[in-house]
C-alpha positions as CSV (number, residue, x, y, z in Angstrom):
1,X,-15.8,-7.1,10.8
2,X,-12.8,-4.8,9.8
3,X,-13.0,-2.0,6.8
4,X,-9.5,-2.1,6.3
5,X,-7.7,0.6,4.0
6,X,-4.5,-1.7,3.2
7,X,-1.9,1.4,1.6
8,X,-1.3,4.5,3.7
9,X,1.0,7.0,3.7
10,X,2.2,9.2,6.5
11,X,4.2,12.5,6.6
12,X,7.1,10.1,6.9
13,X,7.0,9.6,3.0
14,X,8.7,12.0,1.1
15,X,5.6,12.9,-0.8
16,X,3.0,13.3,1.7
17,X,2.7,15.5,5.5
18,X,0.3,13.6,6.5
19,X,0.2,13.6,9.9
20,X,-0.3,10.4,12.0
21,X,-2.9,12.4,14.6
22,X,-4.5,13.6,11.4
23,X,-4.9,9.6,10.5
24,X,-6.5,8.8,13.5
25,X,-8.9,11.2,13.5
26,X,-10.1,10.4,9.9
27,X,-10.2,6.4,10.3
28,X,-12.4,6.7,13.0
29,X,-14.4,9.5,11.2
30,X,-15.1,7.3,8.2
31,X,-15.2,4.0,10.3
32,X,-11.4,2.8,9.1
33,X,-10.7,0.4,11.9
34,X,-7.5,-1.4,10.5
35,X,-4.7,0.1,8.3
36,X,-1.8,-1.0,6.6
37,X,1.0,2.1,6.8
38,X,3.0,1.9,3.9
39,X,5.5,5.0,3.6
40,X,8.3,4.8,1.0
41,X,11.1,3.4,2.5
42,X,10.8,3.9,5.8
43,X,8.6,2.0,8.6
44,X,9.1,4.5,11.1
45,X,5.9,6.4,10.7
46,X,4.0,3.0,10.7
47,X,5.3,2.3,14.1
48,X,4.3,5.4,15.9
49,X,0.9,5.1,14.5
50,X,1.0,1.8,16.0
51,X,1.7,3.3,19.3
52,X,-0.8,5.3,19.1
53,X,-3.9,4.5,17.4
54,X,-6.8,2.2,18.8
55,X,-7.3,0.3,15.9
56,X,-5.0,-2.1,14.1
57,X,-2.0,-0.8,12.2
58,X,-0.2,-3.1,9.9
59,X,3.6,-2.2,9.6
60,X,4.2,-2.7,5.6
61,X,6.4,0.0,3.2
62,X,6.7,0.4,-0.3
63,X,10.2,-0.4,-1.8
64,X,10.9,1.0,-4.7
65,X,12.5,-1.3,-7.3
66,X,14.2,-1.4,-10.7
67,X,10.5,-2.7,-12.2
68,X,9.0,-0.4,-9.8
69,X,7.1,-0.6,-6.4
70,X,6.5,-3.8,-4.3
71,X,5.2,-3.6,-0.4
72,X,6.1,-5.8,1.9
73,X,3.3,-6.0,4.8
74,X,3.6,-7.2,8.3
75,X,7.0,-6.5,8.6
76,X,9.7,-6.0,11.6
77,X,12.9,-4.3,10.1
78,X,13.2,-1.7,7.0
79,X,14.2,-3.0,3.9
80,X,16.0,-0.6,1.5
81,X,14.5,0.8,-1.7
82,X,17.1,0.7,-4.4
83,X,17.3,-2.8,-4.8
84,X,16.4,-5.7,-6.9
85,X,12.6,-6.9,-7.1
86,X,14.1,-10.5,-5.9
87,X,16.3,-8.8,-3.2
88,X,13.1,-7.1,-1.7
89,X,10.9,-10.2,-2.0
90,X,13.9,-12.0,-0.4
91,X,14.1,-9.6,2.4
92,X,10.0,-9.7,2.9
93,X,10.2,-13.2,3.3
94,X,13.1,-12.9,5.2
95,X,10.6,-11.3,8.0
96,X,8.3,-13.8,7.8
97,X,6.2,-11.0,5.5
98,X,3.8,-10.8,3.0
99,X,4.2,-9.8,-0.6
100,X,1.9,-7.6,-2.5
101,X,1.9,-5.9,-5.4
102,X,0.6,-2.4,-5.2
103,X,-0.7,-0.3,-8.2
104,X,-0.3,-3.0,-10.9
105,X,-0.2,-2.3,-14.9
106,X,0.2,1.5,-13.4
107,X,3.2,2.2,-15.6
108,X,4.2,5.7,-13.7
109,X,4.4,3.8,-10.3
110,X,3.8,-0.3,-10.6
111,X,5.2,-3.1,-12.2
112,X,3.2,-2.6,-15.6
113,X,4.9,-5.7,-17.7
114,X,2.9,-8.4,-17.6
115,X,5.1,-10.7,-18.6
116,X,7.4,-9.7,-16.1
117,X,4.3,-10.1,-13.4
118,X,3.9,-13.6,-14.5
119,X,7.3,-14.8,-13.6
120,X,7.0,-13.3,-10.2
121,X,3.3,-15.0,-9.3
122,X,5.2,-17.7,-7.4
123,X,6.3,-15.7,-5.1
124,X,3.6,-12.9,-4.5
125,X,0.6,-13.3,-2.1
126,X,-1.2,-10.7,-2.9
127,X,-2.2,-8.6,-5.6
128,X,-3.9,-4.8,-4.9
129,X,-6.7,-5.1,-7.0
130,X,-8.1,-1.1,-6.3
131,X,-5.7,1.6,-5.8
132,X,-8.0,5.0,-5.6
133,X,-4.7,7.3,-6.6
134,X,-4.9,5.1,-10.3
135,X,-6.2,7.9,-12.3
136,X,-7.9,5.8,-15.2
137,X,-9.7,2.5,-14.8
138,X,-7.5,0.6,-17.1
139,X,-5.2,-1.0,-14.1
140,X,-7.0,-1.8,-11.6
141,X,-9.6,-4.0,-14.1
142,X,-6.1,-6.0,-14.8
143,X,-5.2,-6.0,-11.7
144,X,-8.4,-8.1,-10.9
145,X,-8.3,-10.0,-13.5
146,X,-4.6,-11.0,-13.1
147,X,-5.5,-12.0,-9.5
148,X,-8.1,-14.1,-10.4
149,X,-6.4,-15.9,-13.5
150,X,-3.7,-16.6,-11.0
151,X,-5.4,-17.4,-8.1
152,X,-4.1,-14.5,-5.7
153,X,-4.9,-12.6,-3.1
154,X,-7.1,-9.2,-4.1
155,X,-6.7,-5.9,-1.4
156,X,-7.7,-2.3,-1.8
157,X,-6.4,0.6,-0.8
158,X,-7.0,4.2,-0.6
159,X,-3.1,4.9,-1.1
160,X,-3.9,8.1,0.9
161,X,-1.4,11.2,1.1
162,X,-3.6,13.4,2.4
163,X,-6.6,13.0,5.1
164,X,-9.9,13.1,3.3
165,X,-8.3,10.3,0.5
166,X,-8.4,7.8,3.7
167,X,-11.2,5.0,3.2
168,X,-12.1,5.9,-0.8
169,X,-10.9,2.1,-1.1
170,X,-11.0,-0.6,1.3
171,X,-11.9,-4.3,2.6
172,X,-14.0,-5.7,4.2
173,X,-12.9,-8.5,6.2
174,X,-12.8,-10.6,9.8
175,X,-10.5,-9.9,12.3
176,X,-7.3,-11.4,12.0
177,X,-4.1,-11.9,14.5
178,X,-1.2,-12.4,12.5
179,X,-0.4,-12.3,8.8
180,X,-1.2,-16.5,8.8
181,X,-4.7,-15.2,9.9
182,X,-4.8,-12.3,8.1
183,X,-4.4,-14.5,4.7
184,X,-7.5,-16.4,5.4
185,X,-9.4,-13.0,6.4
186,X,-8.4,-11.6,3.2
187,X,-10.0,-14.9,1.1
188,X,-13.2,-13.5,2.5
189,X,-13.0,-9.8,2.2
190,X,-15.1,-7.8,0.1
191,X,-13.2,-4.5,-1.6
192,X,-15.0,-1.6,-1.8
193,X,-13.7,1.2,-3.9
194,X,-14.0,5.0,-5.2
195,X,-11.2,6.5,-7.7
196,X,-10.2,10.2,-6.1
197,X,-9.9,13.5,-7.9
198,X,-6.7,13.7,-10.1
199,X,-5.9,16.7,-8.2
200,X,-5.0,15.0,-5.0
201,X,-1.4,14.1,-6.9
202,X,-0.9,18.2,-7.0
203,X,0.4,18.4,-3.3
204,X,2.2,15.0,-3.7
205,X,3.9,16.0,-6.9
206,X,4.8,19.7,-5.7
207,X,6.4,17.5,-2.6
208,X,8.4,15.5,-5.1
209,X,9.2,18.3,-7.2
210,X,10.7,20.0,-3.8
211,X,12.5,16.8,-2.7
212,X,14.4,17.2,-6.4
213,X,15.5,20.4,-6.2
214,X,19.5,21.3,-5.1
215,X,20.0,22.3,-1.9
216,X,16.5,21.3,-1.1
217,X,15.2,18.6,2.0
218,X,11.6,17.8,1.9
């Protein structure tokens, strides 16, 4: 069985320095054996982890939308953040990717209209269900039940900036080989999950705060 923390971040996201030896190190401290890299915008950092770890990495990224953040796992190519929420489904499936929909009814960071939700269940997979960074339990309790009433996917994940956040939420599920596979797996998982400390978004919004600044590259 897997205990697979499906949304990490690496130092390759503008809001986090987390570095990918530093990711290793804690997955197999706190038995992580699978991840799912999602930076903002960028696969790189997923890619080298992949190189390096000995545990499965999924490529995925977090795209950053008009409605706000989508991720597209098991993906080959970047995809652009910027664009429309149909664009970066498009793209996703483009890849022969899955769609999920990270942080949902998280107003700072997700798509929180429901209405606008509905009209995109067609053409999501999968729904995070437990997102430890959500700082109240409001979201993730709609999340679940907006998976179930639709019939969709549920993951979890840690959404991890720093080291110690990695594993606070997670699935566990069979191996899988492939996203066709990993679909089924995810039907059987069981999610596991701990809200962190609100002040675990200090570093991440001192990071963004940085990146803002003129004259200023984070």
């Amino acid at each position: 069985m897997l205990k697979a923390d499906l949304h990490v971040h690496t130092k390759y996201s503008y809001d986090s320095k987390m570095p990918l030896e530093g990711i290793v190190n804690r997955c197999l401290k706190v038995g992580v054996n699978c991840v799912a890299i999602a930076d903002h915008g960028t696969i790189v950092g997923a890619l080298k982890l992949k190189e390096i770890a000995p545990f499965e990495v999924i490529i995925a990224e977090e795209i950053l939308t008009p409605l706000g953040e989508i991720m597209g796992l098991f993906l080959r190519d970047e995809i652009p953040s910027g664009i429309s929420v149909e664009e970066a489904i498009a793209q996703i499936r483009a890849q022969k990717g899955l769609v999920c929909l990270p942080h949902p009814f998280d107003r700072l960071r997700g798509i929180g209209d429901y209405q606008e939700m509905e009209k995109l269940v067609p053409q999501i997979d999968i729904i995070e269900v437990f997102n430890s960074r959500v700082m109240l339990r409001g979201p993730n309790r709609k999340a679940r039940l907006f998976a179930q009433e639709y019939g969709l996917l549920c993951s979890a994940g840690s959404d991890a900036h720093i080291p110690h956040e990695i594993g606070r939420a997670y699935v566990e599920m069979p191996e899988f080989n492939g996203s066709d596979e990993f679909r089924a797996a995810l039907a059987q998982g069981r999610i596991f999950g701990r809200r962190s400390c609100p002040l675990v978004h200090v570093p991440t919004m001192w990071l963004e705060l940085k990146r803002r600044l003129p004259g200023r590259k984070c």
